[in-house]
C-alpha positions as CSV (number, residue, x, y, z in Angstrom):
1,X,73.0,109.5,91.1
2,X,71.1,112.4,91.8
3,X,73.2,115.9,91.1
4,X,73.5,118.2,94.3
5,X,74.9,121.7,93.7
6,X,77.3,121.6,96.4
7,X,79.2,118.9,94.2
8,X,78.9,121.0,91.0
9,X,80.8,123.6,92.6
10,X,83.5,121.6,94.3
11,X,84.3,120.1,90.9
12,X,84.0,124.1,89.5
13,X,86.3,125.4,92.1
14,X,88.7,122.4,91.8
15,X,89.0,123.0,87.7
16,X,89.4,126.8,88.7
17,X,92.7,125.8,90.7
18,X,93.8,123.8,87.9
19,X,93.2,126.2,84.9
20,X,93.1,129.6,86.8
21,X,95.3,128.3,89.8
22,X,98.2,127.0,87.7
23,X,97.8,124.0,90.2
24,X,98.0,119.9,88.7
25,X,95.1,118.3,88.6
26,X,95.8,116.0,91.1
27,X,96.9,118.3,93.3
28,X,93.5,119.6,93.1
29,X,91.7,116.9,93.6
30,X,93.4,116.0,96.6
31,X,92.5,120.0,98.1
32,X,89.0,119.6,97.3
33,X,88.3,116.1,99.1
34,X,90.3,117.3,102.1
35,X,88.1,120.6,102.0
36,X,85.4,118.6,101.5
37,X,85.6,115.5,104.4
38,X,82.2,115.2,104.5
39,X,81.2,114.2,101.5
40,X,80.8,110.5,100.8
41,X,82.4,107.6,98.8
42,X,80.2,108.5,95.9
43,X,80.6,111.9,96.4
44,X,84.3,111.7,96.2
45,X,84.3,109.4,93.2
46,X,82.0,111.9,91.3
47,X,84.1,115.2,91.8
48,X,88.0,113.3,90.4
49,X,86.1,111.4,87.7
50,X,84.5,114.4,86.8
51,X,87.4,117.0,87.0
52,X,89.7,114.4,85.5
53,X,87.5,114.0,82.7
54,X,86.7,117.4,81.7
55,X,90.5,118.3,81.9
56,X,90.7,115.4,79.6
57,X,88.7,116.7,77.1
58,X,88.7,120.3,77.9
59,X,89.0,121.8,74.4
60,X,86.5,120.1,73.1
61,X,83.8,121.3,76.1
62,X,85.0,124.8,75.2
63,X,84.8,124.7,71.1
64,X,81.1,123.0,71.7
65,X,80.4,126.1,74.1
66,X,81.6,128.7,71.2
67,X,84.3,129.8,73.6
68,X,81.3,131.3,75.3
69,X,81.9,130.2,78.8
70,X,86.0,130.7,79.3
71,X,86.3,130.7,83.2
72,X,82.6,130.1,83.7
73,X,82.8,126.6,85.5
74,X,79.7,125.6,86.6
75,X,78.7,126.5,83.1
76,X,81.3,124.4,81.4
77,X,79.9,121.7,84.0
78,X,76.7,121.9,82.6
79,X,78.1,121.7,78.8
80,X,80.1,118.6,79.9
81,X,76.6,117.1,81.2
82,X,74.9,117.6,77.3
83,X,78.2,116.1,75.5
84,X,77.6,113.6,77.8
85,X,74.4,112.5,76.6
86,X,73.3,113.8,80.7
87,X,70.4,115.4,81.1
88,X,70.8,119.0,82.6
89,X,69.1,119.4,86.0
90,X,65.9,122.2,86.1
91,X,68.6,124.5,87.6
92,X,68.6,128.6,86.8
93,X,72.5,128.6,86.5
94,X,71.7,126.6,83.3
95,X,68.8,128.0,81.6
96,X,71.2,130.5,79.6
97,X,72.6,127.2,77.8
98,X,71.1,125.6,74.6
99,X,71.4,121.6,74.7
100,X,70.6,121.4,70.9
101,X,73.0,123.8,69.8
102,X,75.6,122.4,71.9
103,X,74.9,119.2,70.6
104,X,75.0,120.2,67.0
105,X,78.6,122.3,67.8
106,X,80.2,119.2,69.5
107,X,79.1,116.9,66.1
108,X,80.6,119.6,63.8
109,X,84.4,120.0,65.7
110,X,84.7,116.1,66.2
111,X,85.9,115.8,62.5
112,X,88.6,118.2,63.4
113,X,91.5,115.8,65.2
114,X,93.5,118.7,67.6
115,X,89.5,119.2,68.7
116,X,88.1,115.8,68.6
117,X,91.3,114.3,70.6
118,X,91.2,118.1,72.6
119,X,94.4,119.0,72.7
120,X,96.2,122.1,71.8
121,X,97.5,122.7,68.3
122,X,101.4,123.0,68.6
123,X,101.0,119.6,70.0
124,X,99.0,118.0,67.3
125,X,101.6,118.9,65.0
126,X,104.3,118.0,67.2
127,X,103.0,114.5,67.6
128,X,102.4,114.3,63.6
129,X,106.1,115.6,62.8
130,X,107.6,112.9,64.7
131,X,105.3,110.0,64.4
132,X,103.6,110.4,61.5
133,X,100.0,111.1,60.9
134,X,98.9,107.6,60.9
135,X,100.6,106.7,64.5
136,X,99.7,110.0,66.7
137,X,96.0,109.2,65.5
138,X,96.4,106.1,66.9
139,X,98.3,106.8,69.9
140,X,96.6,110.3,71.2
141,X,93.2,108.7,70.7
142,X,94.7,105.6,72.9
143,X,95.8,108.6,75.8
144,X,92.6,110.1,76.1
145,X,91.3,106.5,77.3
146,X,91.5,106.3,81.2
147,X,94.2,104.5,83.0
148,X,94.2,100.7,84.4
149,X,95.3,100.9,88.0
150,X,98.1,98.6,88.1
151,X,100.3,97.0,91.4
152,X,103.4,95.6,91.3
153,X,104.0,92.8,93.7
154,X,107.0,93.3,96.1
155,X,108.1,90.2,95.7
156,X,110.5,90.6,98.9
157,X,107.7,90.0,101.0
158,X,105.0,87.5,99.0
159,X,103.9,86.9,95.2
160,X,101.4,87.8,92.9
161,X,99.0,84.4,93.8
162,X,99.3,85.2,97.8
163,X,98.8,89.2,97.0
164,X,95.9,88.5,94.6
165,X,94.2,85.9,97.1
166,X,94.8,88.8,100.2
167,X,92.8,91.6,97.8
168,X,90.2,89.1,97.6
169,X,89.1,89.4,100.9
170,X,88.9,92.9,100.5
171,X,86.7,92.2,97.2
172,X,89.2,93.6,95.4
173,X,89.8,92.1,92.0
174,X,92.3,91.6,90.0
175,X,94.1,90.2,86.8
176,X,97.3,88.9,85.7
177,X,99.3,90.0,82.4
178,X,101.1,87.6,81.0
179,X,104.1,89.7,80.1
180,X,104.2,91.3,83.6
181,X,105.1,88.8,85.9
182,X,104.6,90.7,89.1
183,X,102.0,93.0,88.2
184,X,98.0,92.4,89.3
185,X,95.6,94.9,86.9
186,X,92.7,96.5,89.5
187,X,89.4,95.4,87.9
188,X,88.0,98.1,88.9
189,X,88.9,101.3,91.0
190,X,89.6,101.6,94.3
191,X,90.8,102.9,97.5
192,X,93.8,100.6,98.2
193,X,96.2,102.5,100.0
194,X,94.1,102.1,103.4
195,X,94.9,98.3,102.7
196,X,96.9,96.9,105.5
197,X,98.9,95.3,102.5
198,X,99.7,98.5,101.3
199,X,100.9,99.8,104.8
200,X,102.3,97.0,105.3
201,X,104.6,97.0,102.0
202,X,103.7,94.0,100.5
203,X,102.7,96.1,96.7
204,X,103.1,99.3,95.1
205,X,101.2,101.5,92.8
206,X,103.5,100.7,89.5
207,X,102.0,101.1,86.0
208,X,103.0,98.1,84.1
209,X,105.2,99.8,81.5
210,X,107.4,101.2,83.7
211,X,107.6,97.8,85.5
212,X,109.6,97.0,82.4
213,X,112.5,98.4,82.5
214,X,114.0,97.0,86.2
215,X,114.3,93.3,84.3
216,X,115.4,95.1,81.0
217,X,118.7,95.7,83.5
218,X,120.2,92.6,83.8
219,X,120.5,92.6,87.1
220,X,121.9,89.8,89.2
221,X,122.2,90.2,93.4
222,X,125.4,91.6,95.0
223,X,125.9,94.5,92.0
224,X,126.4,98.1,92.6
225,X,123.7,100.0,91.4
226,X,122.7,103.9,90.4
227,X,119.4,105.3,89.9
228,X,120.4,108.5,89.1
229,X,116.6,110.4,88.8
230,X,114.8,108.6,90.8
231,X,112.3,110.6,92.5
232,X,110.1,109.1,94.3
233,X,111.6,105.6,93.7
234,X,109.4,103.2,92.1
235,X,111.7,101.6,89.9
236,X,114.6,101.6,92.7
237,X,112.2,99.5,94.6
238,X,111.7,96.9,92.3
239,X,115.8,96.8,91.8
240,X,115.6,95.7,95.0
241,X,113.4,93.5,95.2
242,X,114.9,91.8,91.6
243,X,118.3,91.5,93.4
244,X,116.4,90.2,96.0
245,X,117.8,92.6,98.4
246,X,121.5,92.0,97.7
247,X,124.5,94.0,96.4
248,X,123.6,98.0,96.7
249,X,121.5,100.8,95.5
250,X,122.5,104.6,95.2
251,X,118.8,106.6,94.6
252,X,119.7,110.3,93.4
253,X,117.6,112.5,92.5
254,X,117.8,116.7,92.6
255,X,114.9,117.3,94.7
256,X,115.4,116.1,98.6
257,X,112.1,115.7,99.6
258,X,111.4,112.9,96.8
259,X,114.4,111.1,98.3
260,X,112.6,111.7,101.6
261,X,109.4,110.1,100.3
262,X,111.5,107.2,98.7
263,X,113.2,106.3,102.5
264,X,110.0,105.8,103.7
265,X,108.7,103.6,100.9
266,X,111.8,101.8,101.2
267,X,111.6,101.2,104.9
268,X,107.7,100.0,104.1
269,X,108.8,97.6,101.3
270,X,111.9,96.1,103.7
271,X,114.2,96.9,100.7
272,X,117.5,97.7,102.7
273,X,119.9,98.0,100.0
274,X,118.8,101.4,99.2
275,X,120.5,104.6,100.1
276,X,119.7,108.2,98.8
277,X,121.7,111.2,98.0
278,X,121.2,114.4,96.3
279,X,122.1,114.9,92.7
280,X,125.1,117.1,92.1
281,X,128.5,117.5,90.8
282,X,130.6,115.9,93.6
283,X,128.5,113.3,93.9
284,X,128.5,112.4,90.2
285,X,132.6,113.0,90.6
286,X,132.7,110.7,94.2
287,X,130.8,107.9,91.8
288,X,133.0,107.8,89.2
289,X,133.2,104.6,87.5
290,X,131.7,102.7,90.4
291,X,128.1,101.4,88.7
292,X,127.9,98.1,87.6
293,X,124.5,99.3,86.2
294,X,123.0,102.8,85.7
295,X,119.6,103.5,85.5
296,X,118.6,107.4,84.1
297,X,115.4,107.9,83.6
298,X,115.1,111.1,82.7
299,X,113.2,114.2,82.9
300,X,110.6,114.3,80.1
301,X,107.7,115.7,78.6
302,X,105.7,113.2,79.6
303,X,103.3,112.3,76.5
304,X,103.2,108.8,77.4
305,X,101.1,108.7,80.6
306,X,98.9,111.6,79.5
307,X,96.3,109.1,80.4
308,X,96.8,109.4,84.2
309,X,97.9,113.1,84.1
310,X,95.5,114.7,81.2
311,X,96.2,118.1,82.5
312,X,99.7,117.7,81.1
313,X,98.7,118.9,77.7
314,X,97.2,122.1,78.8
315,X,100.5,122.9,80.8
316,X,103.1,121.3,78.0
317,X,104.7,123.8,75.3
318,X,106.9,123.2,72.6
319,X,109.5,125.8,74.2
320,X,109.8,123.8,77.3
321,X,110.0,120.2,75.4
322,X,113.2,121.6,73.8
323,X,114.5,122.6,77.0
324,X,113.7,119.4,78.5
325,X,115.6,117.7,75.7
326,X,118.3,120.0,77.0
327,X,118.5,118.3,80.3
328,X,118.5,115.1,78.8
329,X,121.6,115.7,76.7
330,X,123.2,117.1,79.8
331,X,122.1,114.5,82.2
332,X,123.2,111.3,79.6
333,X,126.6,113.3,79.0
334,X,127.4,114.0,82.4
335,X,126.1,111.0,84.9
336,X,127.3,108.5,82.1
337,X,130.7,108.8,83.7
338,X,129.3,106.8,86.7
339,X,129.0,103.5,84.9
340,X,132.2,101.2,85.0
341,X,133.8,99.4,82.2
342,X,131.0,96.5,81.1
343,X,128.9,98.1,82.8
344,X,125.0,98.8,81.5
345,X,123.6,102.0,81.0
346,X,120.0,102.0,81.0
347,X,118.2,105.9,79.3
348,X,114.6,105.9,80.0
349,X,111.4,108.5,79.0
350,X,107.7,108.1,79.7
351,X,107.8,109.6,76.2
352,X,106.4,108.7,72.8
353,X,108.8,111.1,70.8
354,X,111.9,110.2,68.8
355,X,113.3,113.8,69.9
356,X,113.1,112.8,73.3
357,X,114.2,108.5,72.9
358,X,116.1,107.2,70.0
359,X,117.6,110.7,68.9
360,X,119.1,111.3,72.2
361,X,120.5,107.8,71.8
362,X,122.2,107.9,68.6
363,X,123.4,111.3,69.2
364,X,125.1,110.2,72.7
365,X,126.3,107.6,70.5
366,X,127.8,109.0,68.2
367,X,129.5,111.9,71.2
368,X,131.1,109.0,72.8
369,X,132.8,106.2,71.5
370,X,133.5,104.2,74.6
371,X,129.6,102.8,74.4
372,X,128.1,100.2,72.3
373,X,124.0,100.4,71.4
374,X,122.9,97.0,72.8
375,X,118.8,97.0,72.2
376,X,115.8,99.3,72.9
377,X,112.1,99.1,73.3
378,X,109.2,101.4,72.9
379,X,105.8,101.1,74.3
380,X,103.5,102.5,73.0
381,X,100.2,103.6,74.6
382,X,98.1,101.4,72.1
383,X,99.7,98.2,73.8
384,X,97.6,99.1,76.5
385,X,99.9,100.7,79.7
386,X,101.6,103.8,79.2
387,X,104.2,104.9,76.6
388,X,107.7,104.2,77.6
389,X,111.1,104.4,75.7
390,X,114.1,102.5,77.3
391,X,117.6,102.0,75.1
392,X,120.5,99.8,76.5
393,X,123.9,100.4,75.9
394,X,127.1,99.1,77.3
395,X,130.0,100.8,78.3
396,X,133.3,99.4,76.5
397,X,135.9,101.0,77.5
């Protein structure tokens, strides 16, 4: 693909927003194609895979530069291109920059890890501490690979053999995983929520991982069910459809306008056994004892789907990972009181870190007598999805 300038400096201006701008990276995205309706397919492709990729590996783009280049964009662009193995285009922006000596800088800091894996040193050490050297090796060098798009089948509506058969049409690919019964792997990238069998609610957009923990439940049709931080609703949908639209749902979440987005997703998947309410005291006091099952997943830090949202790292700190841990305490403590008696408590992260998963466990645990540890399960990002935590405890008296 031949480079045009006017792409260069949408991806420029689009990393500006995201390291200047304070905005997420795929927020930014999103403002630069809609500024930018013109361009083409390719076009399109070439600006998120490119922004998404240097955020990815940001610190390593700047140690190569010498920290020469801080807030020069285009620049950094044309560094990126020479890691790359890309040959820079005869253009006079980048006549000031040395490909050898680039070249020869990136070689050197690869043997450092925090540079090589390009991420920020309070969280190399972090991820050390509580893995161990040997594991966050493996596991940040697994989360600066890129994401599988993954669908989960609403099975309200078909299955995975009818779904898979419909995408084919659109020559879209896709592949089964054996230990994800309703979820179809994208081959390959791309657009699908045009599909009419998107609109149409017959999938979702649902990274395998977290497609685990709605069967890690228990469920069974005609139980009362909490999500307690549910956001936009994902996993809430996929309760519903595993209860196969029988019994009731209660989405919470703090934030309105996610409930808001999670009505509509609910009308479009036909799951009618959902409805949403704001997060609060009185509500957690109105809901006493009434939830057969309880699902909190929690507010976290995040480490385990760094692959889809690489940005995270550059916006993380160690100050406000204790504070989320905070929340969690609070949350666990607090909407526990939900659950009924033999009733299943499900706590949840998209996190790696004991701090954040089986410390916040056995200290709840050990707070409050009246549950019993049942089982947990990590994923780890080097099983292939994203890193995922989920314990299970039940309530006993």
């Amino acid at each position: 693909m031949k480079l045009h300038k006017t792409l260069v400096i949408a991806v420029a201006e689009t990393l500006r927003n995201v390291f200047s701008g304070g905005m997420y990276a795929d927020k930014a995205v999103e403002q630069a194609l809609k500024q930018n309706s013109r361009f083409g397919s390719r076009d399109r492709r070439f600006i998120a895979e490119n922004v998404y990729g240097m955020v990815r590996w940001w610190r390593l783009i700047n140690e190569a530069a010498d920290n020469k280049f801080i807030e020069n964009y285009f620049l950094l662009f044309g560094v990126w291109l020479i890691i790359k193995g890309e040959e820079l285009p005869d253009w006079e922006e980048f006549r000031t920059l040395n490909s050898d000596s680039i070249r020869t800088k990136a070689t050197e800091v690869k043997s450092v890890r925090k540079v090589c894996e390009s991420i920020p040193d309070w969280l190399d050490e972090l991820g050390s501490d509580e893995l161990g050297e040997k594991v966050w090796e493996k596991e940040i060098h697994e989360l600066n690979n890129t994401a599988d798009v993954v669908l989960r089948v609403n099975t309200l509506k078909t299955d995975a053999e009818k779904l898979r058969y419909a995408l084919q049409k659109h020559e879209i690919e896709t592949s089964f995983e054996n230990s994800y019964p309703d979820a179809l792997i994208l081959k390959k990238r791309q657009n699908i929520q045009s599909l009419k069998e998107y609109q149409d609610g017959l999938f979702e957009v649902q990274d395998a991982s977290s497609q685990l923990i709605a069967p890690f439940m228990e469920l069974s049709p005609g139980m009362n069910v909490i999500d307690a931080c549910a956001g936009a609703g994902g996993k809430s949908l996929h309760i519903a459809a595993m209860m196969k639209n029988k019994g009731s749902i209660v989405s919470m979440d703090v934030e309105e306008r996610k409930l808001f987005e999670l009505q509509r997703r609910a009308e479009r998947a036909g799951a009618r056994i959902i409805k949403t309410r704001v997060v609060n005291s009185q509500a957690v006091s109105q809901l006493s004892e009434s939830a057969d099952r309880l699902l909190l997943d929690v507010p976290c830090s995040g480490l385990g789907v760094l692959r889809r949202n690489p940005d995270a790292k550059w916006k993380l700190s160690s100050q406000f990972i204790e504070g989320i841990k905070k929340i969690q305490r609070t949350i666990i403590d607090d909407y526990s009181k939900m659950l009924k008696k033999d009733g299943i408590l499900v706590y949840a992260t998209c996190s790696i870190l004991p701090g954040e998963n089986e410390k916040q466990v056995q200290r709840f645990l050990k707070d409050n007598s009246g549950f019993d540890f049942v089982e947990d399960r990590k994923v780890m990002p080097s099983e292939g999805f994203d890193g995922f935590y989920m314990a299970k405890l039940k309530k006993i008296k």
